[in-house]
C-alpha positions in Angstrom: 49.6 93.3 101.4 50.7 95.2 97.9 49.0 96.6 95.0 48.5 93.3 93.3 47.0 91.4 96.3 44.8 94.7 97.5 43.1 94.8 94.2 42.4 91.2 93.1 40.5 90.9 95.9 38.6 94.1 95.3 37.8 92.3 92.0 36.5 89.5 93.5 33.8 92.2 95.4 32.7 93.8 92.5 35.2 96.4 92.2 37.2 98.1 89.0 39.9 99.9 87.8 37.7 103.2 86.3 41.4 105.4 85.8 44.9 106.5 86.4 45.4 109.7 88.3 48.5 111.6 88.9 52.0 110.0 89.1 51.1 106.3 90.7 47.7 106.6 92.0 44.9 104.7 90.5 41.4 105.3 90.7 38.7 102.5 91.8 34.8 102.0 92.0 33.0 99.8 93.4 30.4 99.0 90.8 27.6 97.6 93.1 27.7 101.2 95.5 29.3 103.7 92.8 31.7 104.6 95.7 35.2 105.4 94.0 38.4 105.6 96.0 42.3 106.5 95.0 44.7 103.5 95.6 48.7 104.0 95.3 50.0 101.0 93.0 53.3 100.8 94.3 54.4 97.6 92.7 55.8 95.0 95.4 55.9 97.4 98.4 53.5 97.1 101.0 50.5 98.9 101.6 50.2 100.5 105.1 47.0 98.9 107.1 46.0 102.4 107.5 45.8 102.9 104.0 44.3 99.2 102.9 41.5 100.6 105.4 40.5 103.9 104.4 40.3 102.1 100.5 37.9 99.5 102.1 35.8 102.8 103.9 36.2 104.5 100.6 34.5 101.8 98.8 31.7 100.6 101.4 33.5 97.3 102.0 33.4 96.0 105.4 36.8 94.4 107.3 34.9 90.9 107.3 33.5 90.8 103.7 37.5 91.5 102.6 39.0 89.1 105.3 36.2 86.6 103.2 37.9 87.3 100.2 
């Protein structure tokens, strides 16, 4: 899964862009739990699953709500 994948269905649960941060991080919040969490944007590459999950812990968003998505 990539950047543009990951975060329109972070959109979908309620979650925003809120800033950039240094060279190609973003941060996010999830509006509904004020929870915010640092996500790479690294165009077309791949996100490791690693990564895709400690956003999803970051942000209070459950492996089955996503998989919903």
């Amino acid at each position: 899964m990539n950047y543009r994948e990951l975060t329109r269905k972070l959109q979908r649960l309620g979650c925003e862009f809120e800033r950039q941060a240094k060279g190609d991080h973003e941060i996010w919040i999830n509006t509904i739990t004020r929870a915010r969490t640092t996500i790479p944007n690294w165009g077309r590459r791949d996100l490791k699953l690693g990564t895709i999950r400690a956003i999803l812990r970051d942000l209070g968003i459950s492996r089955d709500e996503f998989r919903r998505t």
